[in-house]
C-alpha positions in Angstrom: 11.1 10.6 -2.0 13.3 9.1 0.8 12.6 5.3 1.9 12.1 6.9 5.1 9.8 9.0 4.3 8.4 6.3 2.4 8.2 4.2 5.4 6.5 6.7 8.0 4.0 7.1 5.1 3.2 3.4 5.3 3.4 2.8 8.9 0.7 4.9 9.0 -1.7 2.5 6.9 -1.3 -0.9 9.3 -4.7 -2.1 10.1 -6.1 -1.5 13.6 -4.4 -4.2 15.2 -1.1 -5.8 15.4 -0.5 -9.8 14.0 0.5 -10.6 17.3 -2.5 -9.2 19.1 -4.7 -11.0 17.3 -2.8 -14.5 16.9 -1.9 -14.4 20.7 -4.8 -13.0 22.6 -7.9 -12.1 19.9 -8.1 -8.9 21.6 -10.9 -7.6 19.1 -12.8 -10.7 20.1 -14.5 -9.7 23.0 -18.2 -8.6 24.1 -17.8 -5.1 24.4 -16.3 -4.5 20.3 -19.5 -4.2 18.7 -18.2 -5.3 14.9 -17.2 -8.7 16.5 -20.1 -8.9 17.9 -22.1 -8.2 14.5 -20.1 -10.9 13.2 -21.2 -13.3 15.5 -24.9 -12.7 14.0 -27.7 -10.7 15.2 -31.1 -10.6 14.4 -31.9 -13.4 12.9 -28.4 -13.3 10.9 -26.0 -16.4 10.6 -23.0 -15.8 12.2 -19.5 -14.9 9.7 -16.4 -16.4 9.4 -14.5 -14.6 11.3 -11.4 -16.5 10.9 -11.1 -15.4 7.1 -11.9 -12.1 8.2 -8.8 -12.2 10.3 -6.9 -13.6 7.6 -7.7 -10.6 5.1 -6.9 -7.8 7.8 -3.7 -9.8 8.8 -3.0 -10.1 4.9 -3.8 -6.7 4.2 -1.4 -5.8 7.5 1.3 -7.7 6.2 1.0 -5.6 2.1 1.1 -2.9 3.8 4.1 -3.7 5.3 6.1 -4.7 2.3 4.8 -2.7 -0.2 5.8 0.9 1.1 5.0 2.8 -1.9 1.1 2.0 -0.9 -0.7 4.8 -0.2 -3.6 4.1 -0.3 -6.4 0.9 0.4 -9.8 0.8 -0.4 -11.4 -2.5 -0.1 -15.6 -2.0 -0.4 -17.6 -3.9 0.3 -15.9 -6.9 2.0 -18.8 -9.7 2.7 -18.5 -11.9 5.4 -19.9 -15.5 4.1 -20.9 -18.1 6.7 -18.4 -19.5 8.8 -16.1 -22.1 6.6 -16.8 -20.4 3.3 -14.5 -17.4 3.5 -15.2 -13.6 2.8 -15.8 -12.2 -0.9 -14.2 -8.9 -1.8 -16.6 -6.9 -4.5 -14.3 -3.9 -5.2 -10.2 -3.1 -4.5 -8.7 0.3 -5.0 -4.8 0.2 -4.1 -2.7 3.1 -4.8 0.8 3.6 -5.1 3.4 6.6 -4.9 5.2 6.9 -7.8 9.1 8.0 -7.0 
């Protein structure tokens, strides 16, 4: 397969959001996303920390990125601990294209 090909293949992984977008301006952080807003706590629920949520999807962003031969990403369930203690990842699926 062609790096190109590779690449297209890839690109089409990146998380739903850009670095930049969310370093610069947060732009999932407002009142109208409703996942933010879960994370923020609800119904009785302590809030998450969404900062190491960020860092995962900007991590993941970044593999994605790097690594072209992923093809796939299967990360289930990710729980979102209180804030300052991080997120826990139960299960990871990655797969790769073999050339």
């Amino acid at each position: 397969m062609s790096s190109s090909s590779q690449r297209s293949s890839a690109e089409s992984l990146k998380p739903f959001f850009h670095p930049r977008s969310v370093a610069v301006n947060g732009s999932w952080r407002n009142k109208t996303n409703i996942g933010y807003r879960l994370l923020q706590g609800y119904r009785g629920h302590s809030a998450a920390d969404v900062e190491a949520m960020e860092d995962v999807l900007l991590r993941l962003s970044r593999l994605v990125e790097e690594i072209l031969e992923i093809s796939e990403l299967d990360l289930n369930p990710i729980f979102a601990l209180p804030p300052g203690q991080g997120c826990k990842i139960v299960d990871a699926r990655i797969r790769v294209r073999v050339s």
